[in-house]
Structures are given as C-alpha cells and as structure tokens.
N, CA, C and O atoms as a printed pandas DataFrame, in Angstrom:
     atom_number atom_name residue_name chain_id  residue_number  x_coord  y_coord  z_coord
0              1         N          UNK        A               1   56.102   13.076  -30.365
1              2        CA          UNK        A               1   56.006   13.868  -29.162
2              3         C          UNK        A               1   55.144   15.096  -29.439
3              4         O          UNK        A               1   55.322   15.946  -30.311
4              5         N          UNK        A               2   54.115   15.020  -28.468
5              6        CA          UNK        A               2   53.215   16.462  -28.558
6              7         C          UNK        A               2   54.019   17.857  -28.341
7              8         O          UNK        A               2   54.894   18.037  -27.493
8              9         N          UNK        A               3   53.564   18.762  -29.239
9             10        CA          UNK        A               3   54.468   19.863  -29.362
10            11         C          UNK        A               3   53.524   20.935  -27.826
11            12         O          UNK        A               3   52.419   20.897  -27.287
12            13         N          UNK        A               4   54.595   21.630  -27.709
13            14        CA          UNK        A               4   54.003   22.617  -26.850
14            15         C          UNK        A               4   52.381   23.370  -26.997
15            16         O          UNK        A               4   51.713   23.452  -25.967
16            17         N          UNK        A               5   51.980   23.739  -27.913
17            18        CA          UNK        A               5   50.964   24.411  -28.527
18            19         C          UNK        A               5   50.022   23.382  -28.224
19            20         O          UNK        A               5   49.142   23.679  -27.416
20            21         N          UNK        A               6   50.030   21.864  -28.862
21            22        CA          UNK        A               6   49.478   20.851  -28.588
22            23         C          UNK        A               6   48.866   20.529  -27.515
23            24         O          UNK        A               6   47.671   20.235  -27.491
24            25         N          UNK        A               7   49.843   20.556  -26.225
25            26        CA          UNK        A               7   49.885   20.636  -24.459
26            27         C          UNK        A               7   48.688   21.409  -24.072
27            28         O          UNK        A               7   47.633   20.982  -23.603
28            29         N          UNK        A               8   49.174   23.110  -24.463
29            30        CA          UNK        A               8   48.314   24.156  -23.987
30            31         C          UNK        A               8   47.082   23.667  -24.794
31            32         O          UNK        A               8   46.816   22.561  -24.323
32            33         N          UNK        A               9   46.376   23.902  -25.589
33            34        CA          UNK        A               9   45.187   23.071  -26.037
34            35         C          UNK        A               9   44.589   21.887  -25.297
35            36         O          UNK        A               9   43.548   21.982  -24.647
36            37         N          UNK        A              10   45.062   21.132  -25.382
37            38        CA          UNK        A              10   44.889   19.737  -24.396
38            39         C          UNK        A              10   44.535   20.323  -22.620
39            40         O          UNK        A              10   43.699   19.809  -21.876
40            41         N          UNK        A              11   45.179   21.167  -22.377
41            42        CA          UNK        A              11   45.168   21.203  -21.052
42            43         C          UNK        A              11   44.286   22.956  -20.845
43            44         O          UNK        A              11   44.326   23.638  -19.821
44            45         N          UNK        A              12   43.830   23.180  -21.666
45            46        CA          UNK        A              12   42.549   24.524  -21.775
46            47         C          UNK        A              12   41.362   23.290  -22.026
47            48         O          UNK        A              12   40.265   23.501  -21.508
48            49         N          UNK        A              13   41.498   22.363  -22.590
49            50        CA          UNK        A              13   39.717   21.153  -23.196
50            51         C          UNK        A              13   39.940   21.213  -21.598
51            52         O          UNK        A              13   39.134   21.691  -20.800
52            53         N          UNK        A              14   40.880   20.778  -21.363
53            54        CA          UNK        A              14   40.590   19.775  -19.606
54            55         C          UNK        A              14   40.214   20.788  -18.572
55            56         O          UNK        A              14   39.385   20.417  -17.741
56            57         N          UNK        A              15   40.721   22.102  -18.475
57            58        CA          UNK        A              15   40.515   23.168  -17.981
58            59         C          UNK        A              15   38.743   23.729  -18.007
59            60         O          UNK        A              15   38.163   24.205  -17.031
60            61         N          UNK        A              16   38.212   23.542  -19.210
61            62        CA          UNK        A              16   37.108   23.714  -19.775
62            63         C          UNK        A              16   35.916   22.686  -19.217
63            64         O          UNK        A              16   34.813   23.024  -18.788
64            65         N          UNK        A              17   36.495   21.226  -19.357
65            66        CA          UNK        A              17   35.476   20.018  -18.773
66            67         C          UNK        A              17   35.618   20.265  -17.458
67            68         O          UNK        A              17   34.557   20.182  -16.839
68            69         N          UNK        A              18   36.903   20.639  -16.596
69            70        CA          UNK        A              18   36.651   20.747  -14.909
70            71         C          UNK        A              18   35.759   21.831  -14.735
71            72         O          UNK        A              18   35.015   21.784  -13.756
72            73         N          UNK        A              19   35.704   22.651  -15.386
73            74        CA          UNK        A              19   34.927   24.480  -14.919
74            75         C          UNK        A              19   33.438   24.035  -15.212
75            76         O          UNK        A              19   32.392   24.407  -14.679
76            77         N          UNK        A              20   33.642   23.219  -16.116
77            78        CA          UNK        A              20   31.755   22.244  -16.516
78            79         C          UNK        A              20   31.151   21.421  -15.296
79            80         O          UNK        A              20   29.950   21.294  -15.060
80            81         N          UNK        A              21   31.969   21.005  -14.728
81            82        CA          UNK        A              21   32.187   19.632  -13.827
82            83         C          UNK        A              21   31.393   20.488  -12.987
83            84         O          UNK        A              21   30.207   20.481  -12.656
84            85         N          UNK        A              22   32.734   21.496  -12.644
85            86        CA          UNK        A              22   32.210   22.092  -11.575
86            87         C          UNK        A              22   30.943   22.993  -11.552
87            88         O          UNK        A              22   30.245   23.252  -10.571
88            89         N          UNK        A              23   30.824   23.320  -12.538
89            90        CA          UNK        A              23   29.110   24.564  -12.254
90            91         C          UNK        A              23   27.706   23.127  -12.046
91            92         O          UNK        A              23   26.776   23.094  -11.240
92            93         N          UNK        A              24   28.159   21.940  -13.315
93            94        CA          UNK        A              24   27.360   21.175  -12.499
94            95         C          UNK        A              24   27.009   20.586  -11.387
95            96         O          UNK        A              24   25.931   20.101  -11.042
96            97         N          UNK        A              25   28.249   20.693  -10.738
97            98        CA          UNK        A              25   28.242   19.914   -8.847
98            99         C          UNK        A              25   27.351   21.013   -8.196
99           100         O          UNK        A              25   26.632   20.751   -7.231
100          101         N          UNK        A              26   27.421   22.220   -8.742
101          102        CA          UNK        A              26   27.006   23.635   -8.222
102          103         C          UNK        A              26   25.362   23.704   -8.356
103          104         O          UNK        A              26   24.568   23.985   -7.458
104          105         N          UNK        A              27   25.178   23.489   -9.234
105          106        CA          UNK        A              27   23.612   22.981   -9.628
106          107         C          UNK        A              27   23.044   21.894   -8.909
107          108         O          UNK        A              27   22.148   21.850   -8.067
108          109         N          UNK        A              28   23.795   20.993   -9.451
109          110        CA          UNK        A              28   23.140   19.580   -8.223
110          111         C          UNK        A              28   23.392   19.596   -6.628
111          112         O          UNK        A              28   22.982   18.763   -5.821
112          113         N          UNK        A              29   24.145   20.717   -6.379
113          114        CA          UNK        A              29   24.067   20.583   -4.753
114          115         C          UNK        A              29   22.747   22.079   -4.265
115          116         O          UNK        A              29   22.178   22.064   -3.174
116          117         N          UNK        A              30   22.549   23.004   -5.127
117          118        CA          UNK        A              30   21.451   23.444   -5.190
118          119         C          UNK        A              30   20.133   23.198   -5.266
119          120         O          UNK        A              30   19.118   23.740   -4.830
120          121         N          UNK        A              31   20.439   22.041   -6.069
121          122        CA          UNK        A              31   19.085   21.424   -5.808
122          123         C          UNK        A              31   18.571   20.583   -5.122
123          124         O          UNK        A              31   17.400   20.316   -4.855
124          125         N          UNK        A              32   19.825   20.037   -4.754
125          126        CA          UNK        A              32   19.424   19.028   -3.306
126          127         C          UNK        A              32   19.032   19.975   -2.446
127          128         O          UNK        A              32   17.877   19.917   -2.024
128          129         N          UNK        A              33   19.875   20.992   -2.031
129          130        CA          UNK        A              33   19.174   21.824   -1.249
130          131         C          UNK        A              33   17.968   22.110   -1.226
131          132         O          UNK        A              33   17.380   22.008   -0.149
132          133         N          UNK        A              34   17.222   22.570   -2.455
133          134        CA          UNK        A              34   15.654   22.845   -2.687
134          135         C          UNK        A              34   14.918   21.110   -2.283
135          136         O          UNK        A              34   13.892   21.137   -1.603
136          137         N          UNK        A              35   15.364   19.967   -2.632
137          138        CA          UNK        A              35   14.703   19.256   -2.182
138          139         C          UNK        A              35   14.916   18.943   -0.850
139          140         O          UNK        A              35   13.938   18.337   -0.414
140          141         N          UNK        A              36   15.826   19.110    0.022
141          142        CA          UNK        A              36   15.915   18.795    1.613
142          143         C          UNK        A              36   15.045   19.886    2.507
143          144         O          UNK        A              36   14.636   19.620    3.637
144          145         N          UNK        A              37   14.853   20.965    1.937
145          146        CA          UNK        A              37   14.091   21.693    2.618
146          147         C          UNK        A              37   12.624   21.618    1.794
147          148         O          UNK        A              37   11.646   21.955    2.461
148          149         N          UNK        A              38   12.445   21.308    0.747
149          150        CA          UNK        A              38   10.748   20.957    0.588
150          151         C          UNK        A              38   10.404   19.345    1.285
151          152         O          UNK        A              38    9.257   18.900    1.297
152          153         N          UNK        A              39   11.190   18.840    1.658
153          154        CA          UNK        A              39   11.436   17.551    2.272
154          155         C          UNK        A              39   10.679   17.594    3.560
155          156         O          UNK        A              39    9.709   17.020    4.056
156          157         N          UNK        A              40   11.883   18.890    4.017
157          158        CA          UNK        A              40   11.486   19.574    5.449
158          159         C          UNK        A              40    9.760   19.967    5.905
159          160         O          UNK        A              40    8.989   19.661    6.814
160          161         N          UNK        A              41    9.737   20.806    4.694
161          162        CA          UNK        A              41    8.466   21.284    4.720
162          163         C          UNK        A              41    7.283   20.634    4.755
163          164         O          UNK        A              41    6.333   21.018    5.437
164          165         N          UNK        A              42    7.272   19.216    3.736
165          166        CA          UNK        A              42    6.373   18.413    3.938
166          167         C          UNK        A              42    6.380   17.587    5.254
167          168         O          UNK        A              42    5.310   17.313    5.797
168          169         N          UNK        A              43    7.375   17.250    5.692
169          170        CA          UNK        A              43    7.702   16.652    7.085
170          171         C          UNK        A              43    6.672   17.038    8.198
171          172         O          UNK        A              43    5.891   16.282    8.775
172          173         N          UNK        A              44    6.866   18.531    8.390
173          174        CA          UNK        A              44    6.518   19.347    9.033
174          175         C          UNK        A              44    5.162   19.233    8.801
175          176         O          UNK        A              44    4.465   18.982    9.784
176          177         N          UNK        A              45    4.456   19.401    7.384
177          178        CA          UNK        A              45    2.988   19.455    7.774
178          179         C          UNK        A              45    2.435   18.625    7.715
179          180         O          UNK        A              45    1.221   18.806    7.619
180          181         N          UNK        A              46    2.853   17.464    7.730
181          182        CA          UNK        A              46    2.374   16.108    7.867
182          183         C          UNK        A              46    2.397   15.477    9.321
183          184         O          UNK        A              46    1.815   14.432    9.614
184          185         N          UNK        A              47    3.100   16.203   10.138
185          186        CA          UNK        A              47    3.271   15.787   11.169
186          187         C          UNK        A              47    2.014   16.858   12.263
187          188         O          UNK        A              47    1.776   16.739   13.465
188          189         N          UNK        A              48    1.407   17.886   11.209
189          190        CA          UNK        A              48    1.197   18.795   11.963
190          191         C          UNK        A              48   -0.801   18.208   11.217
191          192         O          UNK        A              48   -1.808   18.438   11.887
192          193         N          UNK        A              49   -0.825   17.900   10.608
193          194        CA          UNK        A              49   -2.013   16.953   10.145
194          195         C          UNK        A              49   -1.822   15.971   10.812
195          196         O          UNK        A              49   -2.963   15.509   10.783
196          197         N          UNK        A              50   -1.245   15.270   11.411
197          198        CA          UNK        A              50   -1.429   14.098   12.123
198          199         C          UNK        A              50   -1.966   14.414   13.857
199          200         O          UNK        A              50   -2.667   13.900   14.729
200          201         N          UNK        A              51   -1.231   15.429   13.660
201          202        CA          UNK        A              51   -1.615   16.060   15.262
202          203         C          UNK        A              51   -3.027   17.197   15.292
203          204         O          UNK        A              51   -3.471   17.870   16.223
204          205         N          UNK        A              52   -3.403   17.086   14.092
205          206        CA          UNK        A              52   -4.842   17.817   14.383
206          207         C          UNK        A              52   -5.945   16.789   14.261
207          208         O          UNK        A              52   -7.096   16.787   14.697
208          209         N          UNK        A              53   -4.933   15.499   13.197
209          210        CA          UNK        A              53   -6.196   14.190   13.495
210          211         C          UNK        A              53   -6.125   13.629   14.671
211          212         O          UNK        A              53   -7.116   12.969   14.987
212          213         N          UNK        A              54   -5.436   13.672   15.269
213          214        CA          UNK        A              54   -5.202   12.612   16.770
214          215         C          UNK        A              54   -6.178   13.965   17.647
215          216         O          UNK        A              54   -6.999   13.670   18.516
216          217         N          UNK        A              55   -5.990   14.959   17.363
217          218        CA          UNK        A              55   -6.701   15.952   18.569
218          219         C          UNK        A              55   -8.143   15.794   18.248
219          220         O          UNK        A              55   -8.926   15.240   19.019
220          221         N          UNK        A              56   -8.437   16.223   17.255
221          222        CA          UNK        A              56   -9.891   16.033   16.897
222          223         C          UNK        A              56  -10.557   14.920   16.388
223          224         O          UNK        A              56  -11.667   14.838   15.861
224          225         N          UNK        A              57   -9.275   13.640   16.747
225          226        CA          UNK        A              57  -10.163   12.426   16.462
226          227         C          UNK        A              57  -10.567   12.210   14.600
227          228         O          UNK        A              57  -11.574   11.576   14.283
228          229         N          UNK        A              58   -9.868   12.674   13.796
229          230        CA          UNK        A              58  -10.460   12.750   12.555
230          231         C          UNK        A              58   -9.690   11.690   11.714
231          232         O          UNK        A              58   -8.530   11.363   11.963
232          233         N          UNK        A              59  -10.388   11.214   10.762
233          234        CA          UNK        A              59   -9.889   10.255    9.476
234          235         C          UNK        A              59   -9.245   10.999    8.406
235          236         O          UNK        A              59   -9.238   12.230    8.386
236          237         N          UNK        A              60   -8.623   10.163    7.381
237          238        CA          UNK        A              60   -8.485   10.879    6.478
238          239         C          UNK        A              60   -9.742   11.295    5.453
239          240         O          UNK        A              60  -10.125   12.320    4.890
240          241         N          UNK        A              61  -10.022   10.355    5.513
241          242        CA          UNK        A              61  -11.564   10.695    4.709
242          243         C          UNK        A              61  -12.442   11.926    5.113
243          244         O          UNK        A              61  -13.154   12.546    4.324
244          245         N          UNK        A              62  -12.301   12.192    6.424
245          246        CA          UNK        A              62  -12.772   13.512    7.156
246          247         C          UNK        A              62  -11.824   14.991    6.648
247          248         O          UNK        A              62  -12.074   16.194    6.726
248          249         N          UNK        A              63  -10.819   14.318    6.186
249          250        CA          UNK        A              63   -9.472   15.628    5.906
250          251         C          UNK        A              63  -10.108   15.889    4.575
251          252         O          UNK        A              63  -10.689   16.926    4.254
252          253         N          UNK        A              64   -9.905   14.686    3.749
253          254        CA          UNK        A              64   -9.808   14.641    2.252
254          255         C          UNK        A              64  -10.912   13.993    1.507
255          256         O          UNK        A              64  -10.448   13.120    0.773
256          257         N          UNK        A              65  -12.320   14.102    1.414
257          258        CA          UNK        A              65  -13.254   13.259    1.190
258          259         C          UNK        A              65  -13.327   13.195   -0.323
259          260         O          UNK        A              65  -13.508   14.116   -1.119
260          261         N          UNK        A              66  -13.127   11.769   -0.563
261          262        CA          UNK        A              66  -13.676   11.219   -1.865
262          263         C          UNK        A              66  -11.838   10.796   -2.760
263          264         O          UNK        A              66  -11.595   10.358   -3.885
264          265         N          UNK        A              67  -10.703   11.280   -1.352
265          266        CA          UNK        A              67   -9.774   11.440   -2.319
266          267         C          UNK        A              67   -9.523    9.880   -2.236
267          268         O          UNK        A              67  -10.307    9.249   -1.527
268          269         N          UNK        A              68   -8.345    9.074   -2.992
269          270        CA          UNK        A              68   -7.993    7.661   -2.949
270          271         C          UNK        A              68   -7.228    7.615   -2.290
271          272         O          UNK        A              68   -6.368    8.493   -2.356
272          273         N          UNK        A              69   -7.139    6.731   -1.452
273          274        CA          UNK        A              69   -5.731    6.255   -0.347
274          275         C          UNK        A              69   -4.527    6.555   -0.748
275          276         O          UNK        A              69   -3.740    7.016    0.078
276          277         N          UNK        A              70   -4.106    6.348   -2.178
277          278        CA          UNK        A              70   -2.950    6.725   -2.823
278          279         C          UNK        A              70   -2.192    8.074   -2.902
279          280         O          UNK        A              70   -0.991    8.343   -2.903
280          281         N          UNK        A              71   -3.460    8.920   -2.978
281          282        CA          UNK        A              71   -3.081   10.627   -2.756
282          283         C          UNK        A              71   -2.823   10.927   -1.627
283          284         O          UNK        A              71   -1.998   11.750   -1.229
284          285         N          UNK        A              72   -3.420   10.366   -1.131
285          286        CA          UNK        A              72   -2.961   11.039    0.553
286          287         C          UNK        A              72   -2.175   10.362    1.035
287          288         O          UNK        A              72   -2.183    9.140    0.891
288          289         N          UNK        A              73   -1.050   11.199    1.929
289          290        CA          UNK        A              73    0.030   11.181    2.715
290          291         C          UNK        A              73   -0.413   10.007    3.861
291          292         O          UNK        A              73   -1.480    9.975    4.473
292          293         N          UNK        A              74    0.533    9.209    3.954
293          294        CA          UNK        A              74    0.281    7.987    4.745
294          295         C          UNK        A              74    0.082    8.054    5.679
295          296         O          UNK        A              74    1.024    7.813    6.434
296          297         N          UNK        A              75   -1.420    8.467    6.378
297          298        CA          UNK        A              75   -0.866    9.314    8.414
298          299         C          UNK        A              75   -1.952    8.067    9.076
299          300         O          UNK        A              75   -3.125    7.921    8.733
300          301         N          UNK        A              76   -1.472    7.526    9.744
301          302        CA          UNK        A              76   -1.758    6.641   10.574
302          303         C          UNK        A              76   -3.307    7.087   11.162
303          304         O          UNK        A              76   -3.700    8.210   11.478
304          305         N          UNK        A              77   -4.059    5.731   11.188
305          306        CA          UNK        A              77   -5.747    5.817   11.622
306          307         C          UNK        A              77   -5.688    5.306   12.750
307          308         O          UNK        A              77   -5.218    4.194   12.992
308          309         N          UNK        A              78   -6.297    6.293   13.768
309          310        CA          UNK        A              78   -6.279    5.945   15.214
310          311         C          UNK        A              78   -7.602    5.276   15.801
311          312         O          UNK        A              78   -8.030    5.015   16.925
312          313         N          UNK        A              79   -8.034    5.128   14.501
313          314        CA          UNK        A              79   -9.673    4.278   14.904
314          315         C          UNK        A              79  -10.466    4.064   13.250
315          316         O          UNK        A              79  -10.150    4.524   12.153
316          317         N          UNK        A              80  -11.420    3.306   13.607
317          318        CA          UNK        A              80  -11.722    2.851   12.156
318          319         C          UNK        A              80  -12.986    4.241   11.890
319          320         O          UNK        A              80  -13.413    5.127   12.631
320          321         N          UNK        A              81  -13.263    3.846   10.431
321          322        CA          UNK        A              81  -13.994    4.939   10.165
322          323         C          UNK        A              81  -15.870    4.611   10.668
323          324         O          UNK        A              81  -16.731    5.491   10.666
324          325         N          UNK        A              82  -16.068    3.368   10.993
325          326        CA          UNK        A              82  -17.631    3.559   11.672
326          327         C          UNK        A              82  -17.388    4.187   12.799
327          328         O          UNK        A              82  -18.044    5.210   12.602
328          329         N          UNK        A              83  -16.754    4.356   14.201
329          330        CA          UNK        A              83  -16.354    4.697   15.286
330          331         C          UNK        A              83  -16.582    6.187   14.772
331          332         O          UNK        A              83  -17.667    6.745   14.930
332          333         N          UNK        A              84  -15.416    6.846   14.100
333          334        CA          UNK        A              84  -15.194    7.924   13.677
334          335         C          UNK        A              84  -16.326    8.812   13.410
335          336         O          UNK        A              84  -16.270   10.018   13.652
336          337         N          UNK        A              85  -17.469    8.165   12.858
337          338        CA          UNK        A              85  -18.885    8.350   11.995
338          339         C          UNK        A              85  -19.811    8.550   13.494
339          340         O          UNK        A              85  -20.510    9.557   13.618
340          341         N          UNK        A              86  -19.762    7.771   14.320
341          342        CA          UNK        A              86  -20.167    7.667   15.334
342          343         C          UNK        A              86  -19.968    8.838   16.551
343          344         O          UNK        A              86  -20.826    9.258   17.327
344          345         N          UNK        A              87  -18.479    9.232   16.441
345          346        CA          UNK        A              87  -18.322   10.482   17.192
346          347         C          UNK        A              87  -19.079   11.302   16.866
347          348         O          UNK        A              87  -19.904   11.872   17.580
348          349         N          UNK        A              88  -18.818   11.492   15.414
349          350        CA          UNK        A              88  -19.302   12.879   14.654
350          351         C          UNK        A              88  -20.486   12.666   15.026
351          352         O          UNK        A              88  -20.923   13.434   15.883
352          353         N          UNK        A              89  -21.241   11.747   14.598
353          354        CA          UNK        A              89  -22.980   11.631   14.513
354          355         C          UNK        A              89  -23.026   12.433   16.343
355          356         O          UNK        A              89  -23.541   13.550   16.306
356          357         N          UNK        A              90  -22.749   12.162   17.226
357          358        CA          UNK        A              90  -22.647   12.207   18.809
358          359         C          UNK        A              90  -22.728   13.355   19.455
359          360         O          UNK        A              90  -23.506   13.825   20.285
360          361         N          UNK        A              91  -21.527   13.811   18.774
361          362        CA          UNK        A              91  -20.905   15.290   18.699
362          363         C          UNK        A              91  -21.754   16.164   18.556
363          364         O          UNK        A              91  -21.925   17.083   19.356
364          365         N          UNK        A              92  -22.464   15.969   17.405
365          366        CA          UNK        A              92  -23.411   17.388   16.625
366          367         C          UNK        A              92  -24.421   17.374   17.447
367          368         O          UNK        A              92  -24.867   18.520   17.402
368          369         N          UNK        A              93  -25.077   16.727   18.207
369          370        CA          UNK        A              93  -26.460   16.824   18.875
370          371         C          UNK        A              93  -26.334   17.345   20.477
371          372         O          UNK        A              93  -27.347   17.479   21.164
C-alpha cells in the first residue's frame, strides 16, 4: 500500500502534467486564432482581387506576369487570355 507521502507526490506529477496540458491547449487555441483570422484576411483579399479582375476585365497574368499558375491564388478567368489581349490592345488607342 502506497504510503501517504507517496500519494502527495503522485498527485503534484499529475497536478504538474494537467497545468502542462493546460498552457498547451492555451497555445494551440492561440494559434488557431492567428490562423482563422490570417484565414480571414486572405479571404478578404482574394475576394477583393477577384472583384477588381471582373471590373477591369483583367487575367491573372495581367495581375501577376511571368508568375506560375501554382503561385497564384486560384481566382476564376472570366475570359481567355487572347480576348483579354484584345481589350487591352482596343483600350489604349
């Protein structure tokens, strides 16, 4: 049978791993936080690039030239890029 002294020891480790437990839940819900609002943030300007390509008719290639499809944020093409080439060419004169 565990002696008293034994107990208190045993139950300060366990005392010790919950107070751990807990500063880590404390951390990881902090940082979800930092990622739901950089989440936010990108949301936001992606939606706000999509609405300056739909206004001005622009590609991504017009946003981001030379970058690879891969880098850039997936925003939907509302026309192909000869058309696009074609405004512009239209436009300027």
């Amino acid at each position: 049978m565990a002696s008293f002294q034994e107990l208190q020891q045993q139950k300060a480790e366990l005392d010790l791993k919950i107070a751990q437990s807990m500063d880590a839940a404390r951390r990881m819900a902090a940082e979800l936080e930092q990622a739901r609002l950089r989440h936010e943030e990108i949301e936001a300007g992606t939606a706000q690039i999509t609405a300056l390509m739909e206004k001005y008719n622009l590609s991504k290639e017009d946003l981001f030239p030379g970058s690879s499809p891969s880098k850039v944020a997936n925003l939907p093409l509302k026309e192909s890029k000869t058309l696009a080439e074609m405004r512009q060419y239209f436009n300027r004169r």
